[in-house]
N, C-alpha and C positions, 0 to 999 in steps of 0.2 A: 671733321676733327676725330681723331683717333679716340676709340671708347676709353683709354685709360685716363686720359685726358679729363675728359667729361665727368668717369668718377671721382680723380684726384683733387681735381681743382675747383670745388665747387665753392664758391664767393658770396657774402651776405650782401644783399640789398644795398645797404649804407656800408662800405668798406671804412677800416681805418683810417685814418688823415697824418700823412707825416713828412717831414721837408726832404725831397727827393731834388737838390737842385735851386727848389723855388724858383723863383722868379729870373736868376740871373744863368743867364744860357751857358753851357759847358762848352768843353772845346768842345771841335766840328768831327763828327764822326765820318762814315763813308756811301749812308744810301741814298738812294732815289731809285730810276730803276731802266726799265729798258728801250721800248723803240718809241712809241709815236704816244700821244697824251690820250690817248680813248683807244680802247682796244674796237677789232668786228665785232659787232653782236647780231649772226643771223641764228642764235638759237632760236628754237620756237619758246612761247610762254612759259616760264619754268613751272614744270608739276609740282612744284610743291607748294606754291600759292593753292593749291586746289587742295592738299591735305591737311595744309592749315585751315580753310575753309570748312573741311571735314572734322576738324577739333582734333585730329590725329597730330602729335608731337614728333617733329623728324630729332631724329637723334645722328644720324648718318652726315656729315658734312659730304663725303664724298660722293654721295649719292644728289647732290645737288648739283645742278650744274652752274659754270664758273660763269657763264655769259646765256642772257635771256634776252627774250626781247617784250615790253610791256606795250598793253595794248593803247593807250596812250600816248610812248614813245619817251615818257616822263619814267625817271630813277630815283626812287623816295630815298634811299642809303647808295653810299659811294664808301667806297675804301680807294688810296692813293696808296699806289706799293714805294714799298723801300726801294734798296738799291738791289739789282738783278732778277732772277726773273720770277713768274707769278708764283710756278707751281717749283718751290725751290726746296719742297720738303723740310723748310726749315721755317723762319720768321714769316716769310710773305704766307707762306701758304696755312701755317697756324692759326695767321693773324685774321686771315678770310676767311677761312672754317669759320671762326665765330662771326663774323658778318653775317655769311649765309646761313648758318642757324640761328642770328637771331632774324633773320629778313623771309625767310621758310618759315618759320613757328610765326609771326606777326602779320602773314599774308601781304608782303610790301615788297615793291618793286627794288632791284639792286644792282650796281655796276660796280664795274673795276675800273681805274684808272691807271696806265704809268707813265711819268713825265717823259718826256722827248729824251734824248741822247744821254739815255743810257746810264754809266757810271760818269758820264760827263754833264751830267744835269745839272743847270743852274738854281738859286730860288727863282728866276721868274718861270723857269720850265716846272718846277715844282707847285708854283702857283698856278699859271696857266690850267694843269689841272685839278687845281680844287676850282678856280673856276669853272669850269667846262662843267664839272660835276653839279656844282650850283645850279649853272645855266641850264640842264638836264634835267632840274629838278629836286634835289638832293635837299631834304631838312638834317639830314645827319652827315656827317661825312669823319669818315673814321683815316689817320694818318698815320702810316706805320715809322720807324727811324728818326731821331732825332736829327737829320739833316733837312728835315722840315722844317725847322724852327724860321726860318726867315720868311719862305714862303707863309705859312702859318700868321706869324706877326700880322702878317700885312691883310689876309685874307679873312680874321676874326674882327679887323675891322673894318674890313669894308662888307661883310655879308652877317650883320649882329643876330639876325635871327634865323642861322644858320649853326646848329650845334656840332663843334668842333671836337675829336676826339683823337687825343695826340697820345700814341701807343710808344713807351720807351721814349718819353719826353719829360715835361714840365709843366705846372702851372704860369700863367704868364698876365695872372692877376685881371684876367677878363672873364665874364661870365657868362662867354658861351662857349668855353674851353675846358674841355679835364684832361690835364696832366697826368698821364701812369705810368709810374716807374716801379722796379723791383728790386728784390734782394737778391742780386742775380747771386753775391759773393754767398747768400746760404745753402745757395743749390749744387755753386765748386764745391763746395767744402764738402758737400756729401758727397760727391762724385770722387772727390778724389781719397777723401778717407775712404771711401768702396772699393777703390784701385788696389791700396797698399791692403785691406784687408783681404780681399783678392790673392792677395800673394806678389803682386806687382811690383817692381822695385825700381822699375827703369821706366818713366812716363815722358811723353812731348804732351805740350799745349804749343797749339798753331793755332790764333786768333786774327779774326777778321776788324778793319781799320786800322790797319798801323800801327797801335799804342793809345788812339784819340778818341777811337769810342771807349765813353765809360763805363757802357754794360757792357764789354768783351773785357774790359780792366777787373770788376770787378768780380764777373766768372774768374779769371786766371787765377788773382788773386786768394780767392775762397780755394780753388784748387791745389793751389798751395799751401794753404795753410791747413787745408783738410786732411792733406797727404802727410805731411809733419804731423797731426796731432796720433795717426795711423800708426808710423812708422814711431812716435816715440813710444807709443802704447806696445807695441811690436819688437822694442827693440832692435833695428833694423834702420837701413840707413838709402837712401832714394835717390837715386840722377833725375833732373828734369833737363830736358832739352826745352827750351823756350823760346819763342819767336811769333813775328807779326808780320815776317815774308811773305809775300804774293797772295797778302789777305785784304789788304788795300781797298779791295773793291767787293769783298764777301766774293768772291766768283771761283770758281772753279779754273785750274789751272795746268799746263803739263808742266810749269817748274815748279807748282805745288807738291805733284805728286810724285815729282822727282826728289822733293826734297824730301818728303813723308816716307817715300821708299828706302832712301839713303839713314833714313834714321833709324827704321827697322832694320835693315841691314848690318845695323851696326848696334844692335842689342836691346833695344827702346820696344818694350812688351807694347804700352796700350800708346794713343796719342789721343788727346780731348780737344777733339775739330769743335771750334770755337765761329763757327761765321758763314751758315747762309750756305750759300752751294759750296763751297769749300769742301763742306761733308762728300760731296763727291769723291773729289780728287784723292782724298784722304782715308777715304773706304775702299779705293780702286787700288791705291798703295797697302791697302792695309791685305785686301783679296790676294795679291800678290804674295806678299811677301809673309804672309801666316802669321800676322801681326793683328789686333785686337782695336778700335775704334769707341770711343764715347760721346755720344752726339749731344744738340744743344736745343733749346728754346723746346722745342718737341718730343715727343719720342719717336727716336730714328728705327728702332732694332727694325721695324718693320720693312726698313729700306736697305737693312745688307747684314749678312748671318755674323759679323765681325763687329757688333756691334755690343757690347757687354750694358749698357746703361745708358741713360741721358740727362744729363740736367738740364730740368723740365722747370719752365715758367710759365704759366696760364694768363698766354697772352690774346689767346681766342675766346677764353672765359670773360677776361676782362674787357676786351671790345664786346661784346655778347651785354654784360651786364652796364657796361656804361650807355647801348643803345636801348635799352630798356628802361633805364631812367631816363633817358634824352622824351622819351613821349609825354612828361609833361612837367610842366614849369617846377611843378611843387618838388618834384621825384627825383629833376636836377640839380634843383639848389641843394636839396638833400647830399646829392651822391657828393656836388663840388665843392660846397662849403660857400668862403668869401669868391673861390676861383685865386686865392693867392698862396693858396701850398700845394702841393703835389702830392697826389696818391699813391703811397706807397705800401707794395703788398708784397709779403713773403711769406714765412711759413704760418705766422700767428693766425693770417686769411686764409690757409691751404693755396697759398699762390707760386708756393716752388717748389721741386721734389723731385723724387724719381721716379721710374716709372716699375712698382716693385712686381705687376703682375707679369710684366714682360724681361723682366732685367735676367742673366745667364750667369749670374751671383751666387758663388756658393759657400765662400767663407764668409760671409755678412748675412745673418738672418731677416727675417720682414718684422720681426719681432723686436729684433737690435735696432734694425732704422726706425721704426715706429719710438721705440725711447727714444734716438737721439734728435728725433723729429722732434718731440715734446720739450728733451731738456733745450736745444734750441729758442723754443717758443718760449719755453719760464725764463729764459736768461743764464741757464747752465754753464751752457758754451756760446762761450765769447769769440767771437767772426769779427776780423776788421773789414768795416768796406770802405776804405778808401779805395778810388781809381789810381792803385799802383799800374803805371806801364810793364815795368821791369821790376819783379818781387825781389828782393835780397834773398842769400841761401838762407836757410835756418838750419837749427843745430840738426838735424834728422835731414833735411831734404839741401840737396848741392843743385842752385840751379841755375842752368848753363844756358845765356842771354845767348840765343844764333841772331846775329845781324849779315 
């Protein structure tokens, strides 16, 4: 996990409690993930059960390695990836950091999983491997994307004393499941009020699942309206290009980045890649064409110099601290409550932000986001999160639906 990460989003024991969803499932968003349901594992023993053993704290996720092998052959913690692939600099690979820090610091055996075929994965390929996971051994098992939900359903109960953790999901009123969701729409909001104070006037948002994931609805959305609150502050008036092309699948794409290219070409300073490897294509257009990039879930700058900011959700933090309560009965009734709401975390938890040590910001002080960080949290400024697909223009910002 990236060191900014680690000091941003640092989450109390007992998080907040608040309805993210609840109990009734949302539309269906786009992950699962890539080839076969268990990846190889001939890594040797991972070294860093031995420095937990040494009372040493790893703080390094990437210094951990992604596949080990136990000497047992038994895997105490499992994660089951989203849709595409593990190391995708974005969700999956966030979401693991915090696996593997907390399975290194705990001295515990740990695997990955990804369901069979791909971006074509059913729930029962998605259950298949929380099975396999189980059958491995696994008392935790961590699930990334809300396209688990069915797999899920089915596999909390048939495995009860197996603690389920459903990353960018829901409560589903059982209690051996925590639902965590975010405010993804607090973290747009900053990113794109960032943009326009920037000097930016001309933005794209290209999000990943078509319109149906709600945490890519409700990034756009905040980014919208962050960018209006910017540009009215600024007197100043915004194009958005907007779309949910060739994001379908979170993947990486060359009519992605044919499109991302065409829209820099045609005047579009920053674009806010919204989806998973998408950030690829979208940085690759952006390297091109001397056009400017704002990454997501993570902080990307690390992965391309076109990179201005990220809106950042501490999704590694939060699998981290939900497998830290899962070790014992008291710690999880704590963390989940009845098991019939959902956890929801944003700024008031330090669970979204930017990443201000690394950001390439220089009309926006660390000192100005830090107020607008707080007035957020007191109720200041007011964020809709509704899952808009398609945001209407506002008076400040025109923005222009590409289908």
């Amino acid at each position: 996990m990236k060191k900014i990460l680690a000091l941003l989003l640092v989450l109390a024991m007992t998080l907040s409690l608040a309805a993210c969803g609840g109990s009734e499932a949302p539309e269906t968003e786009a992950p699962a993930a890539e080839t076969t349901a268990a990846p190889a594992a001939e890594a040797t023993e991972a070294p860093e059960t031995e420095a937990a053993e040494s009372g040493e704290e790893v703080l390094d996720a990437d210094a951990i390695p992604d596949e080990m092998t136990s000497a047992d052959g038994k895997y105490e913690v499992a994660f089951v990836t989203d849709v595409g692939q593990l190391k995708d600099k974005s969700f999956n690979q966030g979401t693991y950091d915090g696996v593997k820090l907390y399975a290194a610091n705990a001295g515990k055996s740990y695997k990955y999983y990804q369901p069979a075929n791909g971006d074509q994965a059913t729930d029962d390929d998605r259950y298949d491997a929380m099975k396999l996971a189980v059958d491995n051994g696994a008392t935790a098992v961590v699930c990334a994307g809300y396209l688990q939900a069915g797999a899920l359903e089915k596999a909390v109960a048939e495995f009860p004393d197996v603690k389920f953790i459903f990353i960018d999901g829901w409560a589903m009123g059982k209690d051996n499941l925590a639902g965590i969701c975010f405010r993804e729409e607090q973290c747009g909001y900053l990113a794109g009020y960032a943009a326009v104070k920037e000097g930016y006037t001309s933005l794209g948002f290209s999000g990943g699942g078509g319109g149906t994931n709600l945490a890519c609805n409700r990034y756009g959305y905040g980014f919208v309206q962050g960018a209006d609150a910017a540009a009215a502050e600024l007197g100043v008036q915004v194009e958005m290009n907007y779309s949910w092309l060739y994001g379908s699948n979170f993947g990486a794409s060359s009519e992605l980045q044919t499109m991302a290219a065409g829209w820099y070409q045609n005047g579009t300073e920053v674009i806010f890649a919204c989806g998973g490897s998408m950030f690829q294509s979208i940085a690759a257009a952006a390297s091109a064409e001397d056009g400017k990039v704002i990454g997501v879930d993570v902080d990307q700058s690390f992965e391309s110099p076109t990179v201005i900011t990220s809106a950042m959700k501490g999704i590694g933090e939060a699998a981290r601290q939900a497998l830290v309560a899962a070790e014992s009965e008291e710690t999880w009734a704590a963390f989940i409550g009845d098991g019939t709401t959902s956890i929801t975390l944003g700024a008031a938890e330090n669970a979204v932000g930017l990443p201000t040590e690394t950001w390439s910001l220089t009309g926006w002080t660390v000192e100005e986001y830090d107020a607008m960080l707080a007035d957020i949290v007191a109720g200041n400024v007011t964020i809709d999160n509704a899952d808009v697909p398609e945001p209407a223009s506002t008076d400040n910002v025109t923005v222009n639906i590409i289908k």
